[in-house]
MOPAC internal coordinates of N, CA, C and O (Angstrom, degrees):
PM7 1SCF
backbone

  N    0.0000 0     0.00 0     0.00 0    0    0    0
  C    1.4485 1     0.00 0     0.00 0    1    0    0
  C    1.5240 1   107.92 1     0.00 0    2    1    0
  O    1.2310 1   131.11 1   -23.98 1    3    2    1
  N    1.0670 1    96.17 1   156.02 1    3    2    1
  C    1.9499 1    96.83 1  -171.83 1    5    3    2
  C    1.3666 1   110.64 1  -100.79 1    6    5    3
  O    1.2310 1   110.37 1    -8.43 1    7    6    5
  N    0.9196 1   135.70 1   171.57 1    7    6    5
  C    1.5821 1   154.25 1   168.25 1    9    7    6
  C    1.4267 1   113.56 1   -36.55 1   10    9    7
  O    1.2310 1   136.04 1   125.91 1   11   10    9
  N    1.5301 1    86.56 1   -54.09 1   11   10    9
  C    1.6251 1   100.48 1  -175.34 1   13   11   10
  C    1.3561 1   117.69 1   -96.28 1   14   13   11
  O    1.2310 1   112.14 1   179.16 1   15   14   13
  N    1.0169 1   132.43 1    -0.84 1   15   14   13
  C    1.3963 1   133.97 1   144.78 1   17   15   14
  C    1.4216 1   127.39 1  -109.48 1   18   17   15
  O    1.2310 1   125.66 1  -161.73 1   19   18   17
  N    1.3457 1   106.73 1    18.27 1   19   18   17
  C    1.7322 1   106.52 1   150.79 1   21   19   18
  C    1.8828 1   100.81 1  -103.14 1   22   21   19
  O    1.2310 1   116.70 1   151.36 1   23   22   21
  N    1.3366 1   123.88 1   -28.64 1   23   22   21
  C    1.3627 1   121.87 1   167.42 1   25   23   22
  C    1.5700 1   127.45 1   -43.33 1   26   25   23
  O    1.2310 1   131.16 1   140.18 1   27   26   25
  N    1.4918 1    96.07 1   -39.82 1   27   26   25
  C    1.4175 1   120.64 1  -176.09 1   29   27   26
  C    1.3643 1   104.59 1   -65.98 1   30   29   27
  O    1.2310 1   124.70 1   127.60 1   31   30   29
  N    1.4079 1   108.59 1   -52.40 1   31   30   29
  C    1.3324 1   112.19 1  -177.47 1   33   31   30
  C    1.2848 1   118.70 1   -67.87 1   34   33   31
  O    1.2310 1   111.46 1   152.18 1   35   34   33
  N    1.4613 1   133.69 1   -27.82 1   35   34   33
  C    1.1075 1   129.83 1   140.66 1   37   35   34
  C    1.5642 1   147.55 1   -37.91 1   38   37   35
  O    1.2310 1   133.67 1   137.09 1   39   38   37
  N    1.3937 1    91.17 1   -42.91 1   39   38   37
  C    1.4830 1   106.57 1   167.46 1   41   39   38
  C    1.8623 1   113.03 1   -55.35 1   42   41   39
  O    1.2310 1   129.46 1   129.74 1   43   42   41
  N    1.4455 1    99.36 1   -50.26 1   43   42   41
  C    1.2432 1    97.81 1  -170.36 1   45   43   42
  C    1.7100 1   131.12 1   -60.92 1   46   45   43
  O    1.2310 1   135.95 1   140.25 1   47   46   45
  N    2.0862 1    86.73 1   -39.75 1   47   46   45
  C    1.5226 1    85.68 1   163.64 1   49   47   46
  C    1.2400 1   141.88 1   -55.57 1   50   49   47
  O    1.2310 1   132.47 1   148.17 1   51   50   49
  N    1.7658 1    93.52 1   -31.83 1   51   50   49
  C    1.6681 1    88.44 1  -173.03 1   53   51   50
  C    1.5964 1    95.73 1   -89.98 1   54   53   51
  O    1.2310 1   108.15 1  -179.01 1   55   54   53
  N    0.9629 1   139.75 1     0.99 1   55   54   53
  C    1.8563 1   126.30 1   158.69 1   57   55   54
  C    1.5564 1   108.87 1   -83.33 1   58   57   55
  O    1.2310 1   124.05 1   153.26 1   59   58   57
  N    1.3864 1   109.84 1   -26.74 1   59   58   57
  C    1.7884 1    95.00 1   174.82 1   61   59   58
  C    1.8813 1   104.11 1   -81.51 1   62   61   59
  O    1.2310 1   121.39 1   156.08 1   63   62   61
  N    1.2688 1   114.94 1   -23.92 1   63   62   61
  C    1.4888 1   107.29 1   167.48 1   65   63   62
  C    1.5653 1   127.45 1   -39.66 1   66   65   63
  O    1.2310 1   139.37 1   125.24 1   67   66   65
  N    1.9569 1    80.04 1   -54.76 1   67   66   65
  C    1.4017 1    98.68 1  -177.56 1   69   67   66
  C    1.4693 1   120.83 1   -60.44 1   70   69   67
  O    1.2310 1   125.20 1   119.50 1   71   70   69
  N    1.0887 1   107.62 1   -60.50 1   71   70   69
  C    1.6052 1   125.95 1   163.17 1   73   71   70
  C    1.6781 1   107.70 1   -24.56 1   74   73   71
  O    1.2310 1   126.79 1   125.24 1   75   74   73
  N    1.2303 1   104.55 1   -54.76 1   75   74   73
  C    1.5133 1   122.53 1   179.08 1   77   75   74
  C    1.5936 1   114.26 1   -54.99 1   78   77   75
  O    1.2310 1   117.83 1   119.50 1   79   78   77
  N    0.8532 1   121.73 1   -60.50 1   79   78   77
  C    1.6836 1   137.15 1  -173.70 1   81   79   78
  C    1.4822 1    98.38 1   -69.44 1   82   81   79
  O    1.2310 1   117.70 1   141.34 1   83   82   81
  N    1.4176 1   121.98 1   -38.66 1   83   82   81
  C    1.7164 1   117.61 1  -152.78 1   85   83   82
  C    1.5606 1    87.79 1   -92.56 1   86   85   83
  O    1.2310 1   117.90 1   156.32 1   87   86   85
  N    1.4640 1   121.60 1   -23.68 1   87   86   85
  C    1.3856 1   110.36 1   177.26 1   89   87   86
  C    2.1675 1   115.85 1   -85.51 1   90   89   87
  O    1.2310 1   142.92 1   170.98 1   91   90   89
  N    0.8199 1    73.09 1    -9.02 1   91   90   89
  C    1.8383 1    87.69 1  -168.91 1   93   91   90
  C    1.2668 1   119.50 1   -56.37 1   94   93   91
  O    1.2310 1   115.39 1   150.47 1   95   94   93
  N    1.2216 1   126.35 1   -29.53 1   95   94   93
  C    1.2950 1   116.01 1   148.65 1   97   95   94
  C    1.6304 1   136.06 1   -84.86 1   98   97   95
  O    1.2310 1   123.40 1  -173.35 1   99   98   97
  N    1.4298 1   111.09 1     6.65 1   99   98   97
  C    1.6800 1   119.41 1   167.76 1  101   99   98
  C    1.8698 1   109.20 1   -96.63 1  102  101   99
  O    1.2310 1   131.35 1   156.06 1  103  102  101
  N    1.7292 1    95.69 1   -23.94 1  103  102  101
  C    1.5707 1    94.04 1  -163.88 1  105  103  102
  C    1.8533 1   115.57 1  -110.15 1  106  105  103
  O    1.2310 1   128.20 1    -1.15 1  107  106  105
  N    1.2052 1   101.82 1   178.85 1  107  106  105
  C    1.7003 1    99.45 1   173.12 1  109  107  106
  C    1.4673 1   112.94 1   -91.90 1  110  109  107
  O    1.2310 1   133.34 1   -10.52 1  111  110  109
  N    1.6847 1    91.82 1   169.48 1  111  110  109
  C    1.7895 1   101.29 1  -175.21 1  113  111  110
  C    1.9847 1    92.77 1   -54.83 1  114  113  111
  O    1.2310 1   112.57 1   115.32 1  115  114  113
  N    1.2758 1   131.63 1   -64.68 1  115  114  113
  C    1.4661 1   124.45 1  -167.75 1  117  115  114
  C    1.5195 1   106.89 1   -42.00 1  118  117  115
  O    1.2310 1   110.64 1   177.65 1  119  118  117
  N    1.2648 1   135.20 1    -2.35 1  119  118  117
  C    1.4657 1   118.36 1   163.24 1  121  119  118
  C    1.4400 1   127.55 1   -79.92 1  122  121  119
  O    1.2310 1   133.93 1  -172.23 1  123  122  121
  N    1.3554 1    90.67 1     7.77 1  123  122  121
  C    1.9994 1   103.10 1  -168.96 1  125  123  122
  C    1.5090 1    97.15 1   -78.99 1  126  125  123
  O    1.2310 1   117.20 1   142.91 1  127  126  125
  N    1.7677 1   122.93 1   -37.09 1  127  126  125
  C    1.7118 1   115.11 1   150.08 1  129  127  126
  C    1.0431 1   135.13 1   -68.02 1  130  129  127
  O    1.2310 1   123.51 1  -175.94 1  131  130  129
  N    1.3125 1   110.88 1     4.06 1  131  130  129
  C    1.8616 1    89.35 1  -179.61 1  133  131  130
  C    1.8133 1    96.77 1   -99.85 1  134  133  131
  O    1.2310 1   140.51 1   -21.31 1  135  134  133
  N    1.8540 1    77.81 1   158.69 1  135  134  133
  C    1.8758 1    88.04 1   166.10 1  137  135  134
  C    1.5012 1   129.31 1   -80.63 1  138  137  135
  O    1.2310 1   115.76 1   -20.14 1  139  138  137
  N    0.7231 1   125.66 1   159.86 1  139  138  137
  C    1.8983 1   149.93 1  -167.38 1  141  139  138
  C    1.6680 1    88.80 1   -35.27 1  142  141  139
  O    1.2310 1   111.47 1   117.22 1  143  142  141
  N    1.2763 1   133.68 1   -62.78 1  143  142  141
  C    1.3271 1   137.16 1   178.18 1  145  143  142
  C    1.1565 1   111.73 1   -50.90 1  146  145  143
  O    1.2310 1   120.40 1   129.09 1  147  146  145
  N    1.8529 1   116.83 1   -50.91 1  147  146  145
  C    1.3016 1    94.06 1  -178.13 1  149  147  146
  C    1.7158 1   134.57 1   -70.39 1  150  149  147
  O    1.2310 1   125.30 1   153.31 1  151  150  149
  N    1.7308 1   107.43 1   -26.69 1  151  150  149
  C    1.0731 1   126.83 1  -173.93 1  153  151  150
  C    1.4406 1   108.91 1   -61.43 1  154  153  151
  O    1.2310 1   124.95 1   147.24 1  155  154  153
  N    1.7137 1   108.10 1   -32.76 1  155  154  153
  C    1.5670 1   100.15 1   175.91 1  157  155  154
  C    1.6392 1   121.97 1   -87.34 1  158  157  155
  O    1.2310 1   126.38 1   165.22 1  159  158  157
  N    1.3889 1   105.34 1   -14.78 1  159  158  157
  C    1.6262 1    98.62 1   161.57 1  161  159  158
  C    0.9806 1   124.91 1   -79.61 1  162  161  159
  O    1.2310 1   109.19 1   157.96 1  163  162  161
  N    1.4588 1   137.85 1   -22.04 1  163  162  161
  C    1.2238 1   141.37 1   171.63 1  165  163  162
  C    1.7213 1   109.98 1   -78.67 1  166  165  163
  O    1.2310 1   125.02 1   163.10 1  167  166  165
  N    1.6259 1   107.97 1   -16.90 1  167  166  165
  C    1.6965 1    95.37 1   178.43 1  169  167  166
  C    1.5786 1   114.94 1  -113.49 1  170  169  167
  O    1.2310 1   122.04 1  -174.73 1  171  170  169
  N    2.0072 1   113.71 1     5.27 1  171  170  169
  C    1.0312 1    94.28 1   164.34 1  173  171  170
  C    1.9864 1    94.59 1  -144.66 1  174  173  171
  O    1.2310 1   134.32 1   -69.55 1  175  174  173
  N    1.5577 1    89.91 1   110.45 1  175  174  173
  C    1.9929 1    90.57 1  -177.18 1  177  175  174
  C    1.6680 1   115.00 1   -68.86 1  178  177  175
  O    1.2310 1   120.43 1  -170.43 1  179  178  177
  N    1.7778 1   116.78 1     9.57 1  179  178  177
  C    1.3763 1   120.20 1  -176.73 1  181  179  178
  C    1.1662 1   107.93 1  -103.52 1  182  181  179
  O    1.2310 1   117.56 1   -76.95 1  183  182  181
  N    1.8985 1   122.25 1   103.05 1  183  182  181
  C    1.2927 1   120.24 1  -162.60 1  185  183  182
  C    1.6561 1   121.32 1   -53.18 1  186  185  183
  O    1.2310 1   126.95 1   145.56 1  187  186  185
  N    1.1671 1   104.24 1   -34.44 1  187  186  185
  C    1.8452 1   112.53 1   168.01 1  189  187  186
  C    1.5171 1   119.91 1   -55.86 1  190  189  187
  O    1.2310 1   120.79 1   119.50 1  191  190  189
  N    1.4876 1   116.10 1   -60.50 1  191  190  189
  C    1.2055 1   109.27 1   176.91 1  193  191  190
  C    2.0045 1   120.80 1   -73.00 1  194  193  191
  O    1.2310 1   124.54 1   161.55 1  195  194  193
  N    0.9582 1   108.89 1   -18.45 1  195  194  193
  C    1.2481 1   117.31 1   169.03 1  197  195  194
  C    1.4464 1   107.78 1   -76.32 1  198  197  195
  O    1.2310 1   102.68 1   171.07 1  199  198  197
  N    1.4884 1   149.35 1    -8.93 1  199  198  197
  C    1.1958 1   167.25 1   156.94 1  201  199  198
  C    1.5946 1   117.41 1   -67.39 1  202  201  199
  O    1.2310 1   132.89 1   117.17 1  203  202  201
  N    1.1594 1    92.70 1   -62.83 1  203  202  201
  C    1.5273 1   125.78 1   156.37 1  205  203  202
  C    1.6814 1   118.08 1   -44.54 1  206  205  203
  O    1.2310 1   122.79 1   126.73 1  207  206  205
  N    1.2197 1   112.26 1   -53.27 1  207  206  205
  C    1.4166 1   127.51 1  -172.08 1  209  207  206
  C    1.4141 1   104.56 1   -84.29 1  210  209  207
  O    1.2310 1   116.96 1   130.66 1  211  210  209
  N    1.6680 1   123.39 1   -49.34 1  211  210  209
  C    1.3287 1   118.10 1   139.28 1  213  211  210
  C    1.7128 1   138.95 1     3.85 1  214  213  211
  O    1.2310 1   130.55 1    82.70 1  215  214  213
  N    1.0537 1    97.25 1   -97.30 1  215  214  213
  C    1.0637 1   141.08 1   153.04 1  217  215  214
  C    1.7946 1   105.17 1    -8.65 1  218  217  215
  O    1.2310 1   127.79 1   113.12 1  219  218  217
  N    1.5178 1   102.61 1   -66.88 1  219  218  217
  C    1.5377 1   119.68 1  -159.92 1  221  219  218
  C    1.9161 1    92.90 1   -71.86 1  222  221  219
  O    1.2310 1   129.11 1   117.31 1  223  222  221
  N    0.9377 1   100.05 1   -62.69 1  223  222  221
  C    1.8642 1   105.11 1  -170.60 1  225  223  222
  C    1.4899 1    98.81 1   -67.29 1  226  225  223
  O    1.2310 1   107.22 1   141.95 1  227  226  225
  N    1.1468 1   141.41 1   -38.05 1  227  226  225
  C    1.3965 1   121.15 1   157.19 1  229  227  226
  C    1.3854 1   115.30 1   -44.87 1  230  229  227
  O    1.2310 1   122.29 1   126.02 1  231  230  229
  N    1.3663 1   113.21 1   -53.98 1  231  230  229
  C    1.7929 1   105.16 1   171.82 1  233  231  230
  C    1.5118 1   132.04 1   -25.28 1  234  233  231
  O    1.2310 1   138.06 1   120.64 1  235  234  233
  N    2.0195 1    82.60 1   -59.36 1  235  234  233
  C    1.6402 1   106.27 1   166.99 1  237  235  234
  C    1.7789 1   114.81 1   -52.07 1  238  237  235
  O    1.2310 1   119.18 1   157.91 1  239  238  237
  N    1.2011 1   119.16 1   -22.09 1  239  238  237
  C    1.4158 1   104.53 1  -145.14 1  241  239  238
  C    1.8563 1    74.71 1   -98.24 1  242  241  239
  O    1.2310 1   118.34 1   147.87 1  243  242  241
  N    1.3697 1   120.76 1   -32.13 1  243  242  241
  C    1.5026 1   129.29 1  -171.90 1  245  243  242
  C    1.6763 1    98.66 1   -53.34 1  246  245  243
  O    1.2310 1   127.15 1   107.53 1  247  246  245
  N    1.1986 1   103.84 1   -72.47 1  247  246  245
  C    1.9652 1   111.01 1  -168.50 1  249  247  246
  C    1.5745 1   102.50 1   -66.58 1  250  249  247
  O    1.2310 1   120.07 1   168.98 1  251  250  249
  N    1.3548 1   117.48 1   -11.02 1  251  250  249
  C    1.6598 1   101.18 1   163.46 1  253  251  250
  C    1.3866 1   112.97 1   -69.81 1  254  253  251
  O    1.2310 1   129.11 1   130.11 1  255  254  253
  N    1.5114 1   100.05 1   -49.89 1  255  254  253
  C    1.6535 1   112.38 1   179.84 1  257  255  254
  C    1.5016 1   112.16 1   -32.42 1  258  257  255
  O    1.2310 1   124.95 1   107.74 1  259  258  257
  N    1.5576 1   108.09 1   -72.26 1  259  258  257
  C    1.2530 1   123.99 1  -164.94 1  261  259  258
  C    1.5244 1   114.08 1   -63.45 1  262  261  259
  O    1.2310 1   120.16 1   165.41 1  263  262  261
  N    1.2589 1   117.31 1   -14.59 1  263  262  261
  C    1.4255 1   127.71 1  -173.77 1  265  263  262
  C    1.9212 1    92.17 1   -79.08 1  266  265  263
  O    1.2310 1   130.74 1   110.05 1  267  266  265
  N    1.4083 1    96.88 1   -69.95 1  267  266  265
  C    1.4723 1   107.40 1  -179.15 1  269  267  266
  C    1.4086 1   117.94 1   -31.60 1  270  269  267
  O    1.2310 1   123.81 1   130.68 1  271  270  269
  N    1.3307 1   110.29 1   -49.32 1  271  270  269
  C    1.4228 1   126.55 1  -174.61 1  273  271  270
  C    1.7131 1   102.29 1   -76.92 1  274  273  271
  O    1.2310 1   118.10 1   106.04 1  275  274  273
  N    0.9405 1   121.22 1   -73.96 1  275  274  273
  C    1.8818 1   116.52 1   168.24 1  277  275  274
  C    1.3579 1   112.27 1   -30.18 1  278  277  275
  O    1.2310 1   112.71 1   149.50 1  279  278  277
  N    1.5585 1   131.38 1   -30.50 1  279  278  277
  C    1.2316 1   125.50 1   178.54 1  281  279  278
  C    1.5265 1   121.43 1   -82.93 1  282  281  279
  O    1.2310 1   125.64 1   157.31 1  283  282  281
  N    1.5085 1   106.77 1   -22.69 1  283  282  281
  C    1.5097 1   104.90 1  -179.07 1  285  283  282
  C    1.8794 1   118.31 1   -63.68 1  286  285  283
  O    1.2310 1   132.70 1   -37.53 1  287  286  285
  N    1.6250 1    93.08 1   142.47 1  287  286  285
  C    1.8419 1   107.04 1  -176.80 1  289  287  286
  C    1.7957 1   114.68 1   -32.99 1  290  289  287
  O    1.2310 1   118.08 1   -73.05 1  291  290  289
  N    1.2213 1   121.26 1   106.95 1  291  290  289
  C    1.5153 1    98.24 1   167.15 1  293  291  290
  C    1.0651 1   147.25 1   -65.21 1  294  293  291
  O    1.2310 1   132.45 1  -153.15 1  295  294  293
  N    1.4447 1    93.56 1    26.85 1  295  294  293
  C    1.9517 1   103.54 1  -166.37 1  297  295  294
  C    1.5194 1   121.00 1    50.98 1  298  297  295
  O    1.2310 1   126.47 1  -169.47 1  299  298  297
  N    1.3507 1   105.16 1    10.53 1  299  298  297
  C    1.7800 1    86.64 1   178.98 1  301  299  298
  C    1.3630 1   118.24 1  -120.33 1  302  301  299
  O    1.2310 1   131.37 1  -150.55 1  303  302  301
  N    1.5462 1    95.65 1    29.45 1  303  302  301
  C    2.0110 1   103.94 1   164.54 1  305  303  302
  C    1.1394 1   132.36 1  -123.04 1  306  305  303
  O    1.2310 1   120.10 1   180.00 1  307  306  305

């Protein structure tokens, strides 16, 4: 697996975390399985802002990535 797709995968967790926690007081314990998509259709039924809201934690899941990935060793020490 590469750098950049274990980064990615990072990114995502910590936006489905987020997603997770920021919904946790509207939703039930069974939302602790669903994925990032599902948690946001079930926490926003207004197709725009749920697009919108989309949108935002993908951002999050992007600048985790890129952080992750900017941090890895450059091999040249």
């Amino acid at each position: 697996m590469s750098v950049e797709v274990a980064a990615l995968r990072v990114g995502a967790s910590v936006a489905r975390l987020a997603v997770g926690r920021w919904l946790a007081g509207r939703s039930t314990r069974d939302a602790a399985g669903k994925d990032l998509t599902e948690l946001i259709r079930t926490g926003f039924p207004d197709e725009i802002r749920r697009r919108r809201v989309q949108r935002q934690f993908e951002g999050i899941a992007d600048a985790v990535a890129g952080r992750a990935a900017s941090a890895r060793p450059s091999g040249n020490g």
